[in-house]
Residue, then its C-alpha position, 0 to 999 in steps of 0.5 A: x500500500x502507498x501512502x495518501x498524497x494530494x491536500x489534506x483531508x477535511x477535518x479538524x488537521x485541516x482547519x488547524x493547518x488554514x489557520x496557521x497558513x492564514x495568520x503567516x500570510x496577513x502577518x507576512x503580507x497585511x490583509x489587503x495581499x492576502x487571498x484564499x486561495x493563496x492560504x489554501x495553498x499554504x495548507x495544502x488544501x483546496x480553496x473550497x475547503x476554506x469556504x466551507x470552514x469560514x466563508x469568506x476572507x473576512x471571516x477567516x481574518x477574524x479567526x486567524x486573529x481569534x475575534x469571534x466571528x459575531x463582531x462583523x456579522x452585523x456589518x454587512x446589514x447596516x446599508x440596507x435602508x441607506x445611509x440616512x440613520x446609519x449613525x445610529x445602527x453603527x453605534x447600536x451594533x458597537x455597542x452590542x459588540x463592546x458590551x460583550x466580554x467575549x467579543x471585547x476581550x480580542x478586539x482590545x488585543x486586536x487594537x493593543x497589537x496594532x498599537x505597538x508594531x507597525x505591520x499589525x497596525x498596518x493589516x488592522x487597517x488595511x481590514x477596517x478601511x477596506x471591509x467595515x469602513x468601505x462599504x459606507x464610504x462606497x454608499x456615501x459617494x462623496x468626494x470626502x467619503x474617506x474623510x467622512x468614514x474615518x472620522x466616523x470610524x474614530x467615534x465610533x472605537x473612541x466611544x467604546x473605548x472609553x465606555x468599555x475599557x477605560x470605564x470613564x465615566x459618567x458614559x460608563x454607567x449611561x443607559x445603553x440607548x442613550x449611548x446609542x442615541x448620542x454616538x449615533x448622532x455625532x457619527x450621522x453628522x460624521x457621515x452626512x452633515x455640514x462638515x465645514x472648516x470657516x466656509x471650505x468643506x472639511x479635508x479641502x486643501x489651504x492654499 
């Protein structure tokens, strides 16, 4: 008899040996450069495989990086009715994630990697600008839509932040619907209110 040759079976090896291809490869490479098929054949298994585990580039980065996966399932949702009240479906689902111990817990090791070394700060951003930020600035349509969707993004982790881990308060003992209520507010204006620096729009270049 000879030996079984080819890619990996499925099972729980095969799962193990994606994760570590893919936690090489973002590392190696950040988000943006990394593709499935290329993890896929890092582990010596077919891309398919990969689907079937994790669905998609999105979801396997969150479990290369241990975050579970309901930190982004809410994201793909919150267009749907426009981007008129997206300020406060934003802020709801932020505050839903945050208020999750077993949610929180590694996006603060997530932000606290991509504090201290450049080439994680490099792949979170990548992964935010790229798959949670830009679909909103894609709907928003604006010249400044970048602008707008970063400084929305700010908010929205600053407010967290503070609430979650810094417990400041009074926002750290605030009802969650006030706190959905404010935060949605100012990232709404973030996103479609008058951003304007003495008569320019906000991000217009000085002469």
């Amino acid at each position: 008899m000879t030996g079984r040759t080819g890619r990996r079976p499925g099972g729980g090896s095969s799962r193990a040996a994606i994760l570590n291809a893919a936690r090489a490869r973002f590392a190696a490479e950040g988000y943006d450069a990394v593709s499935v098929r290329a993890v896929a054949r890092d582990a010596g298994v077919d891309p398919a495989l990969v689907h079937r585990f994790f669905g998609g580039k999105t979801e396997l980065f969150a479990a290369a990086m241990q975050v579970p996966p309901e930190a982004w399932h809410g994201w793909a949702g919150v267009l749907d009715d426009g981007v008129d009240h997206a300020g406060e479906r934003l802020a709801r689902l932020v505050e839903r994630e945050w208020a999750d111990p077993a949610v929180r817990s590694p996006l603060v090791g997530l932000l606290r990697g991509a504090v201290t070394n450049p080439d994680a700060a490099a792949m979170v951003r990548e992964f935010v600008g790229g798959e949670l930020l830009g679909p909103v600035a894609r709907a928003l349509g604006t010249p400044d839509a970048g602008l707008r969707t970063a400084l929305a993004g700010s908010q929205l982790i600053g407010a967290a932040l503070a609430r979650h881990v810094l417990h400041l308060e009074p926002l750290a003992s605030a009802d969650q619907e006030t706190v959905v209520t404010l935060v949605g507010a100012a990232v709404q204006r973030m996103l479609t209110g008058d951003l304007q620096r003495s008569g320019e729009p906000l991000g217009a270049p000085r002469p």
